[in-house]
N, C-alpha and C positions, 0 to 999 in steps of 0.2 A: 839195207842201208844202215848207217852208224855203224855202232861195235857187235857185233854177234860173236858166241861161244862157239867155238869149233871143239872137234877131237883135239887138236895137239895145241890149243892157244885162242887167240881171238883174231875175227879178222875185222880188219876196217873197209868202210866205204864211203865216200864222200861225191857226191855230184859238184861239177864244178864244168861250164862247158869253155869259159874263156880263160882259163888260169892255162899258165904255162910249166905249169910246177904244183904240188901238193908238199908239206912236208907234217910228218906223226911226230910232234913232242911228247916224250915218256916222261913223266914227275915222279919222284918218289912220294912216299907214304902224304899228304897232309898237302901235298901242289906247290910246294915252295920250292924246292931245287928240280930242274930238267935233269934226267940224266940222259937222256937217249935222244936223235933226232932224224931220223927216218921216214927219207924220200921214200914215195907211191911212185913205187916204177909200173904197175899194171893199171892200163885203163881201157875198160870194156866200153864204147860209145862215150859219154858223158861221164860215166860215175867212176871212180878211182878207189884201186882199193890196193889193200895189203894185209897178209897176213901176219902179225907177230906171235911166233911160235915161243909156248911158256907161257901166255901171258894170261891172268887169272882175274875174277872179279875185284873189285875194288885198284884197280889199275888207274891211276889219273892222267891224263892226257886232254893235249890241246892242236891246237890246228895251225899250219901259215899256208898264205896263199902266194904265189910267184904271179907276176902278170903286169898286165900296164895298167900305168895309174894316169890316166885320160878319162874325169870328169866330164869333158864336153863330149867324149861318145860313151859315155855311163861306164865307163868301166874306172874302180876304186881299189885293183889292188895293193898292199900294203905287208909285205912279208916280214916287217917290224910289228905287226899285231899279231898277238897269240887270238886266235877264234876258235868260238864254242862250237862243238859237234850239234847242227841243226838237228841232231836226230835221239841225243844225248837224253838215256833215263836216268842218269844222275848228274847234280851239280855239287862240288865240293870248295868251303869257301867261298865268301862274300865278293859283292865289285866294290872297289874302291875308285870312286872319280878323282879321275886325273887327266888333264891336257893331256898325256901320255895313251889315252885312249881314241884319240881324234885321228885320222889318218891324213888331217892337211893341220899347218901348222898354227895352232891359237895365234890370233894377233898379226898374222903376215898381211900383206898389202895385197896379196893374190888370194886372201881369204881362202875358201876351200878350193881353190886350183893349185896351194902350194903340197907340198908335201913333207911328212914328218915322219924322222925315221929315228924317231924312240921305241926301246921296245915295251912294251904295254903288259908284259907276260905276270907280273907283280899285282898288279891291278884286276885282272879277271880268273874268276874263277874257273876252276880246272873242270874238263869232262869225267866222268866216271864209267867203267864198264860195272856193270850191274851181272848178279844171278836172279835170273828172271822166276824163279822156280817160289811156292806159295802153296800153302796147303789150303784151299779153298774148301775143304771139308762139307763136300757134296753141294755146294751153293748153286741155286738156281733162280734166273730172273723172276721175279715175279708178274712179269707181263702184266700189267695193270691195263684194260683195254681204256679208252680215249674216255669213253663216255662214265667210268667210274674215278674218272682222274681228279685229284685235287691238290695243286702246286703247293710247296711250300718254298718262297725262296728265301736263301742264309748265307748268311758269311759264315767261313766257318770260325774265321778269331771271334767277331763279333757276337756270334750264338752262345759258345761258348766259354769265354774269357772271365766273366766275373756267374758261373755259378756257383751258388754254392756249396752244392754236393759234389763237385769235382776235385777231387788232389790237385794243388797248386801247380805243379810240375804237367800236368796233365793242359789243363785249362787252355786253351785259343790250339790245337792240334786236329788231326784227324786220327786219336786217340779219344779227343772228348766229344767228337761225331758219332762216336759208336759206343759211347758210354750208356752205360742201362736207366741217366736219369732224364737224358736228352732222350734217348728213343720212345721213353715213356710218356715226356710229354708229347713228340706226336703222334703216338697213337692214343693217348689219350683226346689231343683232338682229332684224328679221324682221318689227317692229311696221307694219302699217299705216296707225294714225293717229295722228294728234297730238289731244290734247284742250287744248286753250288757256285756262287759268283766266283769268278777264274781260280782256276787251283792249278793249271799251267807254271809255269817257272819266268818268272817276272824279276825285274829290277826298277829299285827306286830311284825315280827320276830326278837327275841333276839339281832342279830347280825346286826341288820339295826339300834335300836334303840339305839346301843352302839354307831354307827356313825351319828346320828342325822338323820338316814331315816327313811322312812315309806316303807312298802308294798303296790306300791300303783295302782299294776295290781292284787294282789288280789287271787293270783293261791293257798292259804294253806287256805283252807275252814276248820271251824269247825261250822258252824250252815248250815246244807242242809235247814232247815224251815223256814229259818227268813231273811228278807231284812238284809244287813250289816245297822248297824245303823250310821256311820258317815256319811252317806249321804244322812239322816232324818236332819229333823228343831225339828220335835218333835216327831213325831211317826211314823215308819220306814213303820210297813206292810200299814198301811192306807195312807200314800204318797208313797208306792210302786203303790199301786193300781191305786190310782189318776194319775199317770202317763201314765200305762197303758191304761185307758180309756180313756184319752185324745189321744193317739195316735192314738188306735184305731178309735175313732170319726173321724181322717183323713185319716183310711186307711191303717196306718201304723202297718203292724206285729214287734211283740215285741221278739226276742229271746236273750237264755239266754244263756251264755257262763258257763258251769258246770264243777267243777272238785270232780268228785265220784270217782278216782282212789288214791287217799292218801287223810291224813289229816294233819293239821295243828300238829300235835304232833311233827312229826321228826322220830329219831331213837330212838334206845336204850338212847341216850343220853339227849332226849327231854324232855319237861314236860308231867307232868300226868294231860290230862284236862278232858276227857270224856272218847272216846273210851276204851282206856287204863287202866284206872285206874274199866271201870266197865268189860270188859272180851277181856282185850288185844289175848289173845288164838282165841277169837271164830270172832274177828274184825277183824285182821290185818294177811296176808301172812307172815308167819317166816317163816325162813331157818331152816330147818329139825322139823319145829315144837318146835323151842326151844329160845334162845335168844334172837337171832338177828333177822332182820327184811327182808323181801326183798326190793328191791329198783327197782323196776322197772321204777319209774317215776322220779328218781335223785333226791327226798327231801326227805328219809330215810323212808320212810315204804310205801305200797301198802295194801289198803283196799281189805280182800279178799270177792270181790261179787261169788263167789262158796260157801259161806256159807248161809245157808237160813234165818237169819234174816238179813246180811247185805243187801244182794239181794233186800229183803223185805223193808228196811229203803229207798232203794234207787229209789225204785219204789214208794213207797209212796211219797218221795222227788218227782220225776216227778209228781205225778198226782197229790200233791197236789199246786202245780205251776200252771198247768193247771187247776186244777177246781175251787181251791179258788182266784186264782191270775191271772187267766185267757190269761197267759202269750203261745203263738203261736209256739215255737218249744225250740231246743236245742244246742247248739253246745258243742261236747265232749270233753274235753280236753285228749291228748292223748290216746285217744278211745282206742289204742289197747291192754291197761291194761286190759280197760274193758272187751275183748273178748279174755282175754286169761286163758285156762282151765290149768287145770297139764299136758296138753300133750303138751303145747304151743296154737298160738292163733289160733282160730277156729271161722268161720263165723255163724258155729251153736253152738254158744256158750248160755249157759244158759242167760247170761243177752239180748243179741241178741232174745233168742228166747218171754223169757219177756216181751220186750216190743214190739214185732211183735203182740203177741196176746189182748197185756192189750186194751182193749176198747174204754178207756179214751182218750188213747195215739193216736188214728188213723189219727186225725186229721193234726197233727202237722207236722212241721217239724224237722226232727231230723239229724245232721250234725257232722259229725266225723274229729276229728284231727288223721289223720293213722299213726300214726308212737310212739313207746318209745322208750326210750333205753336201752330194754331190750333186749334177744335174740330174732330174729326172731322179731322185732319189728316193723320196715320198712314195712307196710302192705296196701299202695296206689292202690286202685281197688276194695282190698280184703272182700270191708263190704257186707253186704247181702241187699238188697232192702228192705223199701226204702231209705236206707241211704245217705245222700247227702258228699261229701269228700272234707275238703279243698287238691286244687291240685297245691304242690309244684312245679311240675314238668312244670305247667301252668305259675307259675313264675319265673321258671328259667329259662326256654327256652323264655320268653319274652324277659327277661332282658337280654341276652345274646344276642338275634338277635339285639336288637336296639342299644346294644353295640361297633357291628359291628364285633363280632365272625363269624370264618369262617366257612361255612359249616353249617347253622342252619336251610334252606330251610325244608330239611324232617321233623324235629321237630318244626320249626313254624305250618308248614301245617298239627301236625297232632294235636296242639293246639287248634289253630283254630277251628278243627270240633269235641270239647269235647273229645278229648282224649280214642277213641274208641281204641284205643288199650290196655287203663288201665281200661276204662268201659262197653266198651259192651261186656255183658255177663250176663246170668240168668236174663234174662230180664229187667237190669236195662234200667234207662235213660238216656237220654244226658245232663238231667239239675242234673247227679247226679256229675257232673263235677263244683266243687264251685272253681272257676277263678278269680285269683285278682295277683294283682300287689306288693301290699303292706299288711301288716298287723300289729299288734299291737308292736309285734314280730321282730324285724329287722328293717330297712333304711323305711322314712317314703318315700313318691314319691319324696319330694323336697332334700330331704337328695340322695337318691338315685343318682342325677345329679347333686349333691352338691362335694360329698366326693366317695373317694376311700378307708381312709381308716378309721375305726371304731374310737369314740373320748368317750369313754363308762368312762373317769376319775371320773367325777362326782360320780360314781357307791362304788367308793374306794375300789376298788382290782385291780389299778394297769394298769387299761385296759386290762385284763386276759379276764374278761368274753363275752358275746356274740359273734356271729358269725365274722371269720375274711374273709371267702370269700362270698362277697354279690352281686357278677356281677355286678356292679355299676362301672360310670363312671362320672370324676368330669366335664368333658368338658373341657378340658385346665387348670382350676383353682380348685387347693382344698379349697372348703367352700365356702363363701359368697363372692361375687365377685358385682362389681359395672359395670363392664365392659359392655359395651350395645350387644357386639356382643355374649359376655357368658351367659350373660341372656338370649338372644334371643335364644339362642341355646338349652339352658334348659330349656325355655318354648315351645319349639317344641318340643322336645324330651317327654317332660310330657303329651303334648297333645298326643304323638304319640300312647304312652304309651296306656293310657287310651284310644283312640279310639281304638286301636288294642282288648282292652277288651271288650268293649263295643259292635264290633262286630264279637266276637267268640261266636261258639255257648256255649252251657253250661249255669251255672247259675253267674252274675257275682257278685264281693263283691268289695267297695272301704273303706279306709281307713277313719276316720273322720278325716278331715282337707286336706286330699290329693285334695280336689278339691276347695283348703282357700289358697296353700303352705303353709302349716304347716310346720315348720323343728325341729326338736328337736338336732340343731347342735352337729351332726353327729352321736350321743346318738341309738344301734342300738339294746340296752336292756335297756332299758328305765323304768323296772320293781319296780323300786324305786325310781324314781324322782316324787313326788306329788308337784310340782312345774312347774315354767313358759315353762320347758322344755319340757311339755309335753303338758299343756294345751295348748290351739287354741287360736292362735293371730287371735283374732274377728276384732279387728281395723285395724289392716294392712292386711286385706282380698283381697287374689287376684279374688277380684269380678268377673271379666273376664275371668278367668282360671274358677270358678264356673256358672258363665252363659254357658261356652261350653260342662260343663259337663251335664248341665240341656238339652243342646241342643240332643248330644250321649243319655241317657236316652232316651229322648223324641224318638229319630229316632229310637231306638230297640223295643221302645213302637209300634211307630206305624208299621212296618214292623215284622210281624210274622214272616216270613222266615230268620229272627236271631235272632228268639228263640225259635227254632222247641224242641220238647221231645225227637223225634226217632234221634238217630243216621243216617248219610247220608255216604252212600258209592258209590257214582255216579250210583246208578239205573237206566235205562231209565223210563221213566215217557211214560205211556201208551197213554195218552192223547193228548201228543205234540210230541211225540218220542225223547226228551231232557232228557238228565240225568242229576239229582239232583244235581251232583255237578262237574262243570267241570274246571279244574286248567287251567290255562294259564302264560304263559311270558309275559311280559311287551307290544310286538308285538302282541299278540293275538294267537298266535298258542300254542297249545298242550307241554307242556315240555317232552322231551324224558327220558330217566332213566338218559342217560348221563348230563341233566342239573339237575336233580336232586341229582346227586352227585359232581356237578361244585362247589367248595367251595366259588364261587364268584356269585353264583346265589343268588340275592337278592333282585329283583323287583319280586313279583309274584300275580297272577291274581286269583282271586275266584269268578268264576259264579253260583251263587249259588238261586236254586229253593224250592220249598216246596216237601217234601220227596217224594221220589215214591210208596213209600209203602203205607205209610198212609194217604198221602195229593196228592193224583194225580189228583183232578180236582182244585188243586188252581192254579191259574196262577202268583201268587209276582215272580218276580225276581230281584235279584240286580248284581252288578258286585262290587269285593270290589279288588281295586290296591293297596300293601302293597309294597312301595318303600323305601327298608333299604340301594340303592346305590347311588349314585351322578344322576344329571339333566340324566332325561333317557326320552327318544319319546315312548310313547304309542299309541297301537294303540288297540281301544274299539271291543269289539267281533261283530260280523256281522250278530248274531244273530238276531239285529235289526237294524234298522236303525238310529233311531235318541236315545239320552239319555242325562238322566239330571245330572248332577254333584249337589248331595245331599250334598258332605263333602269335603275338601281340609284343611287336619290340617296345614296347611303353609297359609291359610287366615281364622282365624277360625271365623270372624265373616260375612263371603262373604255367603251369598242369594243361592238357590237355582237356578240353572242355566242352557239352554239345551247348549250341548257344541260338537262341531267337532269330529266325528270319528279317528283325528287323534289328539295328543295335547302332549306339553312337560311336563312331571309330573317333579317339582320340587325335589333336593335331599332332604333322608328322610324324606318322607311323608302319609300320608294315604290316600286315596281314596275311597267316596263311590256313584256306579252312578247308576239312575235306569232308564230302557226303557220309551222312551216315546211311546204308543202305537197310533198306527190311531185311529182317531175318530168313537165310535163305536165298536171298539175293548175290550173284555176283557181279 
């Protein structure tokens, strides 16, 4: 499908199953003048193709469709609009909006049942055939297994745009993704992967660039094939690549944040770029099959993958990321579009079972956002193995306890051990629990103890949009504050934050800049600010808050037994007769059911071993003290004798330490201690 190189030229292929005609636009150099316009006289079942003999990389070309333009039975063709090759790994030239891109006429009385037959060819930018060819100079996945994983997710303008060891010219690309000063901070903190919000090929929506924004999180894809190219210097897919390989050479897994459940088109109301204008019917979920569109994902149409060339486009999209691009997994945007059939969403759903068996695919990781809003959308638990799930439920119950909500014991504690009540089951795992604090999405960490309440103006609608309850707490001051004891407070609380992630089990994810204080003052949909609000203040880097997170990294690195696979439900362990994981109170004894329902219980105690199931000859253990009340006396389990105070987020940069069986845990803190055993002991 698309352009491929042949021996004597390139050939095209386009699926199209209601069009009555295809026609191949040639452009000279730059996409402004057509020179060429050549009907697809061969069509194999659905897909149409042709070959143009001579024709070489960098070739620009565009698409018309012939067909009937009847709305009320979903078909919208328009052979006055030039369309993009759905399958296109290069785009050349910007969109410029224009009425002239609508395919019913702005302003008529039949609204979108008229028709307009401007040609639109001026307006959108041209396909490109690509030489797919790359010297990947021996690169090899780094296969990061689940249970050693640690997210990083970034933008990549955002990351980074204002550092400043980067060439100016360099800066907001994927050139300065694989710059030796970015690679180095995350390996100096210890992250294993990068999570890349859409790098797909997008255009900025109508209604942003009426107000002088951009889209600049990137969720209305229109090229599944092609690096976006504003964040090329000059050639998008070959510094996509370079990037990747750069990361990988440290280590670093690359994933890609995808969105295969709508397209950049819109509604009824939207332009006609690709999908639509070559067989809106056989693309896109209508309601009754006819006009209008569904909306399952709130930006006016849903791709229907129940249909087998869409399915098919979007598998190809996957594999060929993976095999050309060599890119390490995926994260789903709204996944549950994806898995949802005519009868609602179903874990055995056709695109589910896809990519269970595609080949290509096994390697990776593959990671779902559970939820749309659509019916039955809410679908946290629900994916099938091996799907990894970002877990709301892991951030709201954090952010609530260290809030100081009452009564969050039972929901920290069931956190903590990967949320086996939303994952265990059909044999998943505990690292299918993806755990984070913040995200792209909402209050960054620093915003989080910054502000109470959402400052989304810059956005221009009013402060309508994004979330209005985000658990967050300003600490005494809304916003930025100079106060030393407000600071102080918000930099414990952030530490708190992030050690409490750091050792739950699960798989964890931090935010880019959450370990810099990054703030996008108080900005909690950020989705349009391609500015200072979003990029990372490199120069006022809270260095210190970053070296602690390097420290947390490092201490889940080197302790296995907080980042076990198997779910832990206090088993006793054969070997030592100690169950895997055993709760305590602040004192060291047992909580009863009654402090478990004490809405004031909030110092609590986690002893916690390597599984009994699957690890009953290891001996790690740690004890981790989560003090969410005031100065409380602990007292260490008796388990053993003597133990080392590994963590204390109220001194975060104090040393490793053996310390008293009995000691005062300062208010709101973390705690992490491990046995010191006899000499000779293992």
């Amino acid at each position: 499908m698309g352009a491929s190189l042949t021996p004597g030229g390139v050939n095209f292929a386009v699926f199209s199953a209601h069009a009555t005609g295809l026609e191949l636009c040639l452009y000279a150099p730059g996409g402004r003048h057509e020179v060429a316009r050549l009907p697809f006289k061969d069509r194999t079942g659905d897909v149409w193709h042709i070959e143009v003999v001579g024709a070489r990389p960098g070739l620009h070309y565009g698409l018309r469709a012939h067909g009937p333009y009847d709305p009320e039975a979903g078909h919208r063709f328009n052979v006055n609009k030039l369309l993009l090759d759905p399958y296109a790994r290069a785009w050349s030239g910007k969109l410029r909006w224009s009425d002239a891109l609508m395919g019913y006429r702005v302003g008529s009385p039949r609204a979108d049942l008229s028709f307009d037959n401007r040609d639109s060819a001026f307006a959108v930018p041209k396909s490109v055939v690509v030489d797919p060819t790359f010297d990947w100079m021996g690169d090899q996945p780094p296969l990061t297994p689940w249970s050693d994983t640690v997210i990083y997710e970034a933008h990549v303008r955002a990351l980074t745009m204002n550092h400043p060891v980067l060439p100016h010219g360099m800066r907001g690309t994927y050139a300065a993704l694989g710059h030796p000063a970015i690679i180095e901070h995350l390996r100096r903190l210890g992250v294993t992967a990068v999570e890349l919000l859409p790098v797909h090929g997008y255009f900025d929506d109508r209604f942003l660039v009426a107000k002088g924004l951009r889209n600049h999180w990137g969720y209305n894809s229109m090229g599944f094939f092609q690096p976006e190219p504003r964040y090329a210097q000059r050639d998008a897919l070959t510094e996509f690549k370079g990037a990747v390989r750069a990361l990988h050479k440290a280590g670093i897994e690359v994933i890609l944040d995808v969105v295969y459940n709508h397209s950049g088109e819109g509604d009824e109301w939207g332009p006609t770029l690709s999908f639509r204008g070559l067989d809106n019917a056989s693309y896109y979920r209508l309601v009754h099959g006819g006009r209008h569109y569904m909306n399952d994902a709130g930006t006016g149409n849903t791709l229907d993958l129940t249909h087998p060339a869409v399915l098919r486009m979007v598998m190809d999209s996957l594999r060929y990321w993976v095999e050309d691009c060599h890119v390490d997994g995926f994260r789903f945007d709204l996944g549950t579009v994806l898995g949802r059939e005519p009868t609602g969403f179903s874990p055995q759903a056709g695109f589910f079972a896809a990519l269970r068996q595609d080949p290509a695919l096994q390697h990776v990781k593959l990671i779902a956002e559970p939820w749309d809003i659509g019916l039955g959308g809410y679908q946290l638990g629900a994916f099938p193995p091996p799907f990894g799930e970002w877990n709301d439920k892991y951030r709201d119950g954090l952010r609530r306890f260290w809030r100081g909500d009452a009564g969050l014991a039972p929901e920290l504690a069931r956190r903590l051990l990967a949320s086996a009540d939303k994952f265990d089951h059909h044999r998943r795992r505990a690292t299918a629990s993806v755990n984070y604090v913040a995200s792209h999405d909402g209050f960054t960490l620093e915003d989080l103890v910054s502000f109470t309440i959402k400052r989304n103006f810059a956005n221009g609608e009013d402060n309508r949009d994004g979330h209005d309850d985000n658990h967050a707490d300003n600490m005494g001051v809304e916003g930025p504050s100079s106060n030393p004891e407000i600071c102080a407070a918000r930099d414990l609380r952030k530490r708190n934050l992030l050690a409490t992630l750091m050792l739950s089990q699960g798989t964890p994810m931090i935010l880019a800049g959450d370990e810099i204080g990054h703030s996008q003052g108080g900005n909690n949909n950020a989705y349009a600010q391609d500015n200072d609000i979003t990029r990372l203040d490199w120069v006022h880097a809270d260095t210190r808050l970053a070296t602690f997170v390097a420290r947390l990294i490092r201490l889940r690195s080197d302790h296995p037994v907080l980042r076990q696979p198997h779910f832990l439900h206090g088993k006793v362990r054969d070997t030592d007769g100690q169950p895997d994981v055993i709760w305590r109170r602040a004192d060291g004894e047992v909580p009863s059911p009654g402090d478990w329902h004490n809405p004031a219980f909030r110092a609590i105690g986690l002893e916690l071993r390597m599984s009994a199931t699957f690890s009953p000859d290891a001996t790690d253990t740690l004890y981790i003290l989560i003090n969410g009340d005031g100065p409380t006396r602990a007292v260490l389990p008796k388990t053993f004798a003597r133990w080392r105070h590994l963590l204390d987020t109220t001194r975060p940069d104090a040393p490793a330490t053996e310390c008293r069986a009995e000691l005062d845990l300062p208010a709101q803190s973390v705690h992490l201690f491990q046995p010191i055993l006899p000499e000779g002991a293992t």
